[in-house]
C-alpha positions in Angstrom: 0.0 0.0 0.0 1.2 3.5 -1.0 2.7 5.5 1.7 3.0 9.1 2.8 4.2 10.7 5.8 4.1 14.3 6.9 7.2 16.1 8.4 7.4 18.6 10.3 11.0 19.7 9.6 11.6 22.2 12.1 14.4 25.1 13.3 14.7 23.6 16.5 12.7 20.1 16.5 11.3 17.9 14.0 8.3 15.3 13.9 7.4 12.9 11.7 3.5 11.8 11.1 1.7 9.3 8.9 -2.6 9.2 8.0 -4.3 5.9 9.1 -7.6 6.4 10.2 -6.8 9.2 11.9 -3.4 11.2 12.7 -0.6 9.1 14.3 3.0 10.9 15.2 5.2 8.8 15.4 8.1 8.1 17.6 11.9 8.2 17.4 14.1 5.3 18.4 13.8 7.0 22.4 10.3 6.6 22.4 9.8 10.9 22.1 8.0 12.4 18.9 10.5 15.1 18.9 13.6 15.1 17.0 16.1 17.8 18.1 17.2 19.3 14.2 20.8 19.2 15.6 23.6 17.6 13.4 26.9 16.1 14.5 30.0 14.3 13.3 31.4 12.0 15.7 34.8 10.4 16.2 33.9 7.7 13.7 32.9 10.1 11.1 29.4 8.9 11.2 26.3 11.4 11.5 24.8 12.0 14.9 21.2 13.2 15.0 18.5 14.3 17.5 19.0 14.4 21.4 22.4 13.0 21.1 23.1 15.6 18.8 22.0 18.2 20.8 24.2 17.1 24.0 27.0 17.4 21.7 26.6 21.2 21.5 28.1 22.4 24.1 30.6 19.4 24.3 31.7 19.0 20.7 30.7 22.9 19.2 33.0 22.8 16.6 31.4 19.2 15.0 27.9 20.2 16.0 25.3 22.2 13.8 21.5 23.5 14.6 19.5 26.7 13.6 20.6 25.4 9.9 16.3 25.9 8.7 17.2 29.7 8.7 20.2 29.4 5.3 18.0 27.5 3.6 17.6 28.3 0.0 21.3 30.0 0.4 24.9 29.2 -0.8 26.0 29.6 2.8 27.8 26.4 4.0 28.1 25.5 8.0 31.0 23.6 9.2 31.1 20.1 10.8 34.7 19.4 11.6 36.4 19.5 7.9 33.6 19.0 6.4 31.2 22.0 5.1 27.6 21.0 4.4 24.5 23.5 3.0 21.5 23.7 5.3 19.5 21.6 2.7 22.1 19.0 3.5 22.3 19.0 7.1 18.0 18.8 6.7 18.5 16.3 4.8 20.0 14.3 7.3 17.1 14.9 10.0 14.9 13.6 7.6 16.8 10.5 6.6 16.3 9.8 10.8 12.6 10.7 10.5 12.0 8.3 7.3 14.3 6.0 9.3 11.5 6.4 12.3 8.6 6.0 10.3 10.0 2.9 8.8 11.0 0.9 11.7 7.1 2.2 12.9 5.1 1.0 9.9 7.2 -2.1 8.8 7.3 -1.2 5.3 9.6 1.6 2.9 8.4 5.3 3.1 9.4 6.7 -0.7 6.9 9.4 -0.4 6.5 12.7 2.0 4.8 16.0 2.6 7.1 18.7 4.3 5.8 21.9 5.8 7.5 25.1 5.6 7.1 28.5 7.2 4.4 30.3 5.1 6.6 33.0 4.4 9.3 31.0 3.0 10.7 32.5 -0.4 10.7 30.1 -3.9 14.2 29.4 -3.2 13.5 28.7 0.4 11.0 26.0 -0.6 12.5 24.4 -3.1 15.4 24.0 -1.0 13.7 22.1 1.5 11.9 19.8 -1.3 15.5 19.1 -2.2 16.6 18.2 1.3 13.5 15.6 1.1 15.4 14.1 -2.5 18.8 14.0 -1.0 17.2 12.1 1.6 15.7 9.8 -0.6 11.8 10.8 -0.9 10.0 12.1 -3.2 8.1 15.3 -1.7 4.8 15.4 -2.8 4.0 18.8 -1.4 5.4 21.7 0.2 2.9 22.7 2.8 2.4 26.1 4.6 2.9 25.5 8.6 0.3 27.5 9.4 -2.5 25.8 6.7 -1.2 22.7 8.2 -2.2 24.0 12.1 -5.4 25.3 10.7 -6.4 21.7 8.6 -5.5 19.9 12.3 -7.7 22.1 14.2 -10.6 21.7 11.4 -10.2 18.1 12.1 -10.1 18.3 15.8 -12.6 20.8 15.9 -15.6 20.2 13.0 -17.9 22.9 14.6 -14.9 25.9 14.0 -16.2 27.7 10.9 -15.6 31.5 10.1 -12.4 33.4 9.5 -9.5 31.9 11.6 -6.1 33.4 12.3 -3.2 31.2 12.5 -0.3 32.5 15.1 2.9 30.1 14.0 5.9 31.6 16.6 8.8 28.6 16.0 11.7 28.1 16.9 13.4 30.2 14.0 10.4 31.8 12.1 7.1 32.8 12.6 4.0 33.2 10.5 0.3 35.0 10.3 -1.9 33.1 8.0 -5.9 34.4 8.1 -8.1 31.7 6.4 -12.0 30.8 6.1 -13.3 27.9 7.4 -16.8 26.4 6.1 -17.7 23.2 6.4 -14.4 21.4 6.2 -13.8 24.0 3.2 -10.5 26.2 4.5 -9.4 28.9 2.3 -6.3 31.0 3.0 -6.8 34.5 2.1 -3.5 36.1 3.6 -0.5 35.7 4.9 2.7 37.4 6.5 5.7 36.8 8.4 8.8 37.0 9.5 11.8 34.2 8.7 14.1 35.1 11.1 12.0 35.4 13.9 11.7 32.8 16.6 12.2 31.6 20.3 16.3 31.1 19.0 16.0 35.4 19.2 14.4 35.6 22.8 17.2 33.5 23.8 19.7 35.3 22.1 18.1 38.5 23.9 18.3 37.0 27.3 21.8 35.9 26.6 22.9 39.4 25.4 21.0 40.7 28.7 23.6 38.1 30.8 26.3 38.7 29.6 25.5 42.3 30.8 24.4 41.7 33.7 27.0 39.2 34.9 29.5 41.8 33.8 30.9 39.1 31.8 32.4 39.4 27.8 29.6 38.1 25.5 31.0 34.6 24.3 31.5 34.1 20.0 29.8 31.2 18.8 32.7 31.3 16.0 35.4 31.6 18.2 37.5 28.3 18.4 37.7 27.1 22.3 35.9 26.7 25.5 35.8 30.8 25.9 34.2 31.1 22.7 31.9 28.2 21.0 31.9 26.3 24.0 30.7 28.6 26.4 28.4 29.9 23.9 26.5 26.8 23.5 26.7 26.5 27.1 25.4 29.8 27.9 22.7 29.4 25.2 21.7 26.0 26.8 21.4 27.5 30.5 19.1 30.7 29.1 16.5 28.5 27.1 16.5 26.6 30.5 15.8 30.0 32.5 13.2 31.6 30.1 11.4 28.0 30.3 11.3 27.9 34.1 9.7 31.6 33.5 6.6 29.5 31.9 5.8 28.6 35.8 7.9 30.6 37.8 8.3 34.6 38.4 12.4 34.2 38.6 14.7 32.1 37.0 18.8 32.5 38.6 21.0 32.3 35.3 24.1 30.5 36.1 27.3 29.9 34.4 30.3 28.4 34.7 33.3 30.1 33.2 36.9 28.8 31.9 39.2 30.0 34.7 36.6 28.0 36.9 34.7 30.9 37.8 30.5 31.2 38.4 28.7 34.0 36.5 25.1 34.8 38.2 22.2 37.0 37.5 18.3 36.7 38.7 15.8 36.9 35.7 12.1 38.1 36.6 9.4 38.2 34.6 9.5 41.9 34.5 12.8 42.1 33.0 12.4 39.3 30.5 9.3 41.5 29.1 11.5 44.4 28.9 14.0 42.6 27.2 11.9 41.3 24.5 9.5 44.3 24.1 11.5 44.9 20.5 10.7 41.6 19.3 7.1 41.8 20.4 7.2 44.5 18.1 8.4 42.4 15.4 5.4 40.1 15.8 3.2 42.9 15.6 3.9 44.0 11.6 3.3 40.9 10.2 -0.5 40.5 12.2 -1.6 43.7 11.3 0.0 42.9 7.6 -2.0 39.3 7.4 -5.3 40.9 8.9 -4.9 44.4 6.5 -4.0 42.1 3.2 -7.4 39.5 4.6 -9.5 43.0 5.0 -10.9 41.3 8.0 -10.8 42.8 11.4 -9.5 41.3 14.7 -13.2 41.2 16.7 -14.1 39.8 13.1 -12.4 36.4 14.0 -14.3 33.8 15.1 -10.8 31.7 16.4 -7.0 32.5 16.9 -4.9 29.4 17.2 -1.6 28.7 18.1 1.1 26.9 16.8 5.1 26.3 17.2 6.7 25.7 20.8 7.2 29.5 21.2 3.9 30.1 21.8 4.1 28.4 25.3 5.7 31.3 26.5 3.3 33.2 29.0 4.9 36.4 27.7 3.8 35.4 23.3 0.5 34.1 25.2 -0.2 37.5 26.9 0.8 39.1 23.7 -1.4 37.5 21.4 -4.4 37.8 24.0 -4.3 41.6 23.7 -4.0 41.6 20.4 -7.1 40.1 19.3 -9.2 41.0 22.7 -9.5 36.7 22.8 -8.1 33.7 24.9 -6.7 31.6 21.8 -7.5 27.9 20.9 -5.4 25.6 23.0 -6.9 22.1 22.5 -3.9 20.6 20.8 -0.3 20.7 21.9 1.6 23.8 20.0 4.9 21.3 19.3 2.9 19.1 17.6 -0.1 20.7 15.7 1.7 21.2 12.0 3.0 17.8 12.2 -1.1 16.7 12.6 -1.8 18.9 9.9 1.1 17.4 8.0 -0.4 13.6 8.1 -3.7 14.9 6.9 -2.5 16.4 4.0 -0.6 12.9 3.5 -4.1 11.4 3.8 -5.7 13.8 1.1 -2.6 13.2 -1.1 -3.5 9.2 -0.3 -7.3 9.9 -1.1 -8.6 8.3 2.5 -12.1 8.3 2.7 -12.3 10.2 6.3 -11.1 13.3 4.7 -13.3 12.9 1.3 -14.7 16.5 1.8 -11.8 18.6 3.0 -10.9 21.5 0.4 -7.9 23.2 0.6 -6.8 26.5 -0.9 -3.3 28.4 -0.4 -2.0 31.4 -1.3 1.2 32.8 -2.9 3.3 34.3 -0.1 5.0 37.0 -2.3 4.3 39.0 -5.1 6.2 38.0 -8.7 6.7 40.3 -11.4 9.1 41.3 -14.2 11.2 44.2 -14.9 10.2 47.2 -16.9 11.2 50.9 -17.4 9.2 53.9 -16.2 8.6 54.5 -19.7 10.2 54.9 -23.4 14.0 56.0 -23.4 14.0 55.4 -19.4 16.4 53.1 -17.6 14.8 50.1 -16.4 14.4 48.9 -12.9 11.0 49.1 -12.0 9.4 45.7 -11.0 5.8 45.4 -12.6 3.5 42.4 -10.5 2.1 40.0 -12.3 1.0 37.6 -9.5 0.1 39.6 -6.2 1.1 38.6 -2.9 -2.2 36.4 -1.3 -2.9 35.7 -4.6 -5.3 32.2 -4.3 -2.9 29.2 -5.9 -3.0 27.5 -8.4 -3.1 31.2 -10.5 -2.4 32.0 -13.9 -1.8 35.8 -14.7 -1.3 37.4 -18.0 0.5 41.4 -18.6 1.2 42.9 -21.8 4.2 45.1 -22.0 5.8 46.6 -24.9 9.7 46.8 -25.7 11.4 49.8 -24.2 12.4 50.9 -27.8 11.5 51.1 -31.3 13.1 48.3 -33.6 14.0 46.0 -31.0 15.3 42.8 -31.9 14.9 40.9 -28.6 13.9 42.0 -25.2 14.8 39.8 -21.8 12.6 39.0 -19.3 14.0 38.9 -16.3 11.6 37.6 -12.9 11.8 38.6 -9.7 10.0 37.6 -6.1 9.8 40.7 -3.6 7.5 43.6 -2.6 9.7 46.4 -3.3 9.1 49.4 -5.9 12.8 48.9 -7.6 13.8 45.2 -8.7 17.0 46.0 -7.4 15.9 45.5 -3.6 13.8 42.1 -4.8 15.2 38.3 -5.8 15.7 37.5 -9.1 13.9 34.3 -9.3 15.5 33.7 -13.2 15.5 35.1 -17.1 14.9 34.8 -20.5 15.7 36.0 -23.9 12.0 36.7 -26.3 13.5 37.2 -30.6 11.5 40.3 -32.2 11.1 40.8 -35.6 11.5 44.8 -35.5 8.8 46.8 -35.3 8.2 50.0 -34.1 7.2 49.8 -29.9 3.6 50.6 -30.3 3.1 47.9 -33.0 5.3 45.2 -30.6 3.1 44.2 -28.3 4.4 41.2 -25.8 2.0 38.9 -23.6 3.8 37.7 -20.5 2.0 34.8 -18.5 2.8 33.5 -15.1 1.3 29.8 -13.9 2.5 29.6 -9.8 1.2 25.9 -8.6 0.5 25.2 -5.0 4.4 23.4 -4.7 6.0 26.5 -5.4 6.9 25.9 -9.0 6.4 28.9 -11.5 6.6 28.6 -15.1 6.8 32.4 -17.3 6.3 32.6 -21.1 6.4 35.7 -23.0 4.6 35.8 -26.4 5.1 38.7 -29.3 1.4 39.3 -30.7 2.7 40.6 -34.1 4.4 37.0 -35.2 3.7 34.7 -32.6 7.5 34.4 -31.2 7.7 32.6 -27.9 9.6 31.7 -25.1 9.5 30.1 -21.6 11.0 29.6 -18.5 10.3 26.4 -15.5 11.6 28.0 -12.6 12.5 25.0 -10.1 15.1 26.5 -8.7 17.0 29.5 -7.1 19.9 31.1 -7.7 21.7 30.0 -5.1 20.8 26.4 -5.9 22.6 22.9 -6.7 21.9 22.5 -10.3 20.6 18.8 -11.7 24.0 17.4 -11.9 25.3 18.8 -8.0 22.4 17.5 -7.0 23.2 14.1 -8.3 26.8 14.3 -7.3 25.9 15.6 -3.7 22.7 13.1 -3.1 26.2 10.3 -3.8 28.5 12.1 -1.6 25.4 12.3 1.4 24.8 8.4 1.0 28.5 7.4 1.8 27.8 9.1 5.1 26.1 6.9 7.7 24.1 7.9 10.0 24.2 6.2 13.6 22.3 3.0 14.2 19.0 4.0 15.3 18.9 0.8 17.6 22.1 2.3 19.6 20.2 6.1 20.2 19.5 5.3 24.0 23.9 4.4 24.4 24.1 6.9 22.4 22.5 10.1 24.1 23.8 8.9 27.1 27.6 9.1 26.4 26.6 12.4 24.6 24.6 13.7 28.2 28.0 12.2 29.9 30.9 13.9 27.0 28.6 17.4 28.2 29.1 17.2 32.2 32.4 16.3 31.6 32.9 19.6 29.6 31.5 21.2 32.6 33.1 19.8 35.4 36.1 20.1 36.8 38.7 18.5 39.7 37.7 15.0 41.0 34.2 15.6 39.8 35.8 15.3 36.2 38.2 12.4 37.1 35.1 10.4 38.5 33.0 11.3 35.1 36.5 10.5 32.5 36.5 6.9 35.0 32.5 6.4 34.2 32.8 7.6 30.5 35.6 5.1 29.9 34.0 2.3 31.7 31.1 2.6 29.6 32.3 3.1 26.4 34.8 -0.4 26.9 31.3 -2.4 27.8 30.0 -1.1 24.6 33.0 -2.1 22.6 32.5 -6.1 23.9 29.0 -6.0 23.0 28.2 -7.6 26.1 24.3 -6.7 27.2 25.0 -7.5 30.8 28.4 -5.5 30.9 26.5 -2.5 29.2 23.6 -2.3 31.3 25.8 -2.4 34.2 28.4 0.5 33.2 25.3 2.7 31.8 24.0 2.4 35.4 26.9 3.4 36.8 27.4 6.3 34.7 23.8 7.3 34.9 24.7 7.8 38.6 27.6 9.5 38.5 26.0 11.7 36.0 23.5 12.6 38.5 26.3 13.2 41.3 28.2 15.3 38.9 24.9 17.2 38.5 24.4 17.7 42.0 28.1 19.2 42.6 28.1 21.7 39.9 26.2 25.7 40.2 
C-alpha cells in the first residue's frame, strides 16, 4: 500500500507523522515524537542526529550544527569538523532519521513525504527544502504552509470551527500569520505574513545578550574556536532557554554559568525584565499580524478563532501578547509542538485519497508578489518591477500582462523575474530570465503577452509571447539562484549516501555518552576524574557488546552523571 508521511522539519525540533484512520506521530528510536534538528559528526565520522546531537553542542561545538532551517535556500555552507555541508544537506539528514522512524514504525519503505515550511518562505527557500526531502531519498509530494497545516489539524479536531480563523505560528526560528476561512471542512487561505528570522532562538539570544551584561561578563562568539568562545556559547545558550522555560511557571529564573578559569557568572531573571528585554521583538510580531489581517480586510473582533502553533507560543509572555491583540483567549486544544505535524499527516491522507477526509478542500496562497522588470517609460532606464502575481494571490493562478519593448526596432527584449514587494527590482530576488527574438517593429506595433502559472508546490513557469508574429519563449523556474543544479544535486545526493548515520537501535547508548561527554565539559577537579572513569567504563562495555556488561556500566554512569549534576552551580 502507498505510503505518505508528513514532516514537520523544524528550526529547533522535528516530527514525523503518517494518515491511518486518523493522525498518528510517530516516535523516534527513544520513544519521544521530537527530534532535536541538531547535526553532528562523531569520532567515527558517522552522522549523529536528534538528542544526542544536541548534548554534543556544548561538548563537541566545533562538530555540532542546529538553527541550519534559517540558510536554507542559500549558498551559505556551515561547518562540521572539515567537512562544510549546506543547510538543505544538514535537513536532509534529519529527515533521513525521521523516514528511518517511520520505517521501523510502519514495517514497510516510506518513498513518499509532505514537508511543511514557514508560510513566508521564499521560492528558493522551498525548493530548497523539497531538495533536502530528495537528498534524503523521498519524493516530496507537497510543500505545505505550517500554518495551513495547524489550521487543517484544528478543522479536524474541531468540526464545529467555521468563520475566519487566524493562524499564530511563533517557532523556533520563524514565525508566520496566516488568516483563512473555514466552512464546512472547506479552508481557504486569504492572507499571509511573516517573519523568517524570527523565533524563540531570538528571545534566547536577547536574554543571553542581557547576561552577559548583567554578569558583567564578555559576550562569548559562537565562532570563536575554544571553551571561551563556541563552548561557552553553547553553554550559555543551553542554560538561558532553561531560564526563560522555568519563567513559563515561575516569576524568577537564577541564570548561572560556569566560566573557563573555573569561575560562576550569576544573575536573577524576573518576569519583568524578561518583558522588557523582548519588548523589541514583540514589536516584530506585531507588523506581520496587522499585515496578514490588512491584506485579509478582516478585522480582529471579526475572527471567530486565533490558534496557536510552534513551541514559542508556550511562552506566557507570546500568550499574553497575542491575547491583547485580538481581545481573545486563543485555541489551545492541541499541543503547539505538535499541531503542523497533525496537519502534515492529513495532508498525506488527502494526497492518499482516505475516505475520512473525502470533503476537506484546501486553498493556499502565494506568499509574495512575482513580477518582471520594466522601465518607467520609453528612453528610461529600467528597474522598475511590474507584478504580475500579487502577494495572497489564491494558488493555483495564472496571470497574463502585456508590456511593450522599451524601444523602437527592437530585436529581442529579456525578461528577467523577480519575487519581492519592493518598488525597484533592485531590492527584490531574481527568481531567473529569458531572452524573447522580435522581428523589428516599431514599440507601439510590438506588443508582448507575459504569462505567469505559480502551482501550490512552489513551481512557477513564465512565457512571453510577441502578438505581431507569434514568437515565444518560456521559462520552468524550479530552482533559485543560489541552488545545486541537476547534476550537483546528483553528485551531492552520492557524496550524502556514503555518510552513515548512527544505528537507530544504539540512540538510548548513544545520548547517554553524549549527556555524559557534556558534564564532563563542565566539570572540573575530582568531579571530572570520576565522570573520565565512568565515561571510559562505559564506552569499553559497549566495545565487547556484552548486554549484561553495558547495562551495568550505563547504570553506573547514569549515577555519577547525576552526582556530577548535584556538585556543579
Amino acid at each position: 500500500m502507498r505510503v505518505i508521511i508528513g514532516i514537520d522539519l523544524g528550526t529547533t525540533n522535528s516530527l514525523v507523522s503518517v494518515w491511518r484512520d486518523g493522525v498518528e506521530l510517530i516516535p523516534n528510536a527513544l520513544g519521544e515524537v521530537l527530534t532535536p534538528s541538531v547535526v553532528s559528526l562523531d569520532r567515527t565520522g558517522e552522522i549523529v542526529v536528534g538528542a544526542a546531537a544536541r548534548e554534543r553542542l556544548s561538548s563537541h561545538p566545533e562538530l555540532t550544527a542546529a538553527a541550519f532551517k534559517r540558510h536554507m535556500g542559500s549558498a551559505r555552507q556551515i561547518a562540521l569538523g572539515t567537512r562544510r555541508f549546506r543547510a538543505e544537506e544538514l535537513s536532509s539528514f534529519v529527515i533521513r532519521a525521521l523516514r528511518s522512524d517511520a520505517e521501523a514504525f510502519l514495517g514497510t519503505q516510506v518513498e513518499e513525504a509532505v514537508i511543511t515550511v514557514p508560510a513566508y518562505f521564499s521560492d528558493a527557500q522551498r525548493r530548497a527544502t523539497r531538495q533536502a526531502g530528495e537528498l534524503a531519498g523521498l519524493r516530496v509530494d507537497r510543500v505545505l504552509n505550517e500554518p495551513t497545516a495547524a489550521a487543517l489539524s484544528y478543522g479536524l479536531a474541531e468540526p464545529d470551527m467555521n468563520g475566519p480563523v487566524l493562524v499564530f505560528d511563533l517557532g523556533g526560528g520563524t514565525f508566520d500569520v496566516s488568516v483563512l476561512e473555514m466552512n464546512d471542512g472547506i479552508m481557504e487561505v486569504r492572507a499571509t505574513a511573516g517573519d523568517n528570522f524570527l523565533g524563540g532562538e531570538d528571545f534566547d539570544d536577547a536574554v543571553a545578550t542581557w547576561f552577559a551584561q548583567a554578569a558583567g561578563i564578555p559576550l562569548p562568539d559562537p565562532l570563536e574556536p575554544g571553551p571561551a568562545g563556541e563552548g561557552l556559547a553553547a553553554r550559555l545558550r543551553r542554560t538561558v532557554e532553561a531560564a526563560r522555560r522555568r519563567l513559563s511557571t515561575a516569576a524568577e529564573a537564577e541564570v548561572i554559568l560556569q566560566l573557563p578559569d573555573g569561575g560562576t557568572a550569576r544573575a536573577m531573571l524576573t518576569t519583568e525584565e524578561f518583558a522588557r528585554i523582548c519588548e523589541p521583538l514583540l514589536e516584530r510580531l506585531r507588523r506581520p499580524v496587522a499585515r496578514a489581517l490588512a491584506d485579509s480586510r478582516i478585522r480582529p473582533d471579526a475572527l471567530s478563532h486565533v490558534v496557536l502553533a510552534g513551541g514559542a507560543t508556550r511562552m506566557p509572555l507570546v500568550r499574553r501578547e497575542a491575547a491583547r491583540l485580538f481581545g481573545r483567549l486563543s485555541l489551545q486544544r492541541l499541543n503547539p509542538d505538535e499541531v503542523v505535524a497533525r496537519g502534515a499527516a492529513v495532508q498525506a491522507g488527502l494526497k492518499m485519497r482516505a475516505v475520512a477526509l473525502i470533503d476537506v478542500v484546501l486553498t493556499d496562497v502565494a506568499p509574495y508578489t512575482l513580477g518582471i522588470e520594466v522601465s518607467e517609460g520609453p528612453g528610461k532606464a529600467p528597474g522598475r518591477m511590474l507584478p504580475v502575481i500579487e502577494r495572497n494571490t489564491v494558488i493555483p493562478a495564472s496571470r497574463v500582462r502585456e508590456v511593450a519593448p522599451a524601444a523602437d526596432f527592437q530585436r529581442a527584449v529579456t525578461v528577467r523575474v523577480f519575487q519581492g514587494e519592493a518598488r525597484l527590482v533592485r531590492d527584490n530576488i531574481l527568481l531567473g530570465e529569458f531572452d524573447l527574438p522580435l522581428a523589428p517593429r516599431r514599440r507601439a506595433e510590438q506588443g508582448i503577452d507575459v504569462r505567469f502559472t505559480y502551482d501550490v508546490n512552489g513551481i512557477l513557469e513564465v512565457s512571453a509571447r510577441a502578438e505581431a508574429d507569434g514568437a515565444s519563449n518560456r521559462i520552468v523556474i524550479h530552482n533559485g539562484p543560489d541552488a545545486f543544479s541537476s547534476q550537483q544535486a546528483e553528485e551531492r545526493l552520492a557524496a550524502l549516501a556514503a555518510l552513515k548515520l548512527h544505528p537507530r537501535e544504539a540512540a538510548p547508548n548513544r545520548l547517554l555518552l553524549a549527556r555524559a561527554e557534556r558534564l564532563f565539559a563542565q566539570a572540573l577537579g575530582r568531579t571530572r576524574a570520576g565522570m573520565g572513569d565512568a565515561i571510559g567504563a562505559f564506552e569499553a562495555a559497549l566495545a565487547g557488546q556484552d548486554p549484561a556488561a553495558i547495562t551495568a556500566a550505563a547504570t553506573r554512569l547514569a549515577d555519577t552523571m547525576r552526582t556530577a549534576e548535584g556538585e556543579m552551580p
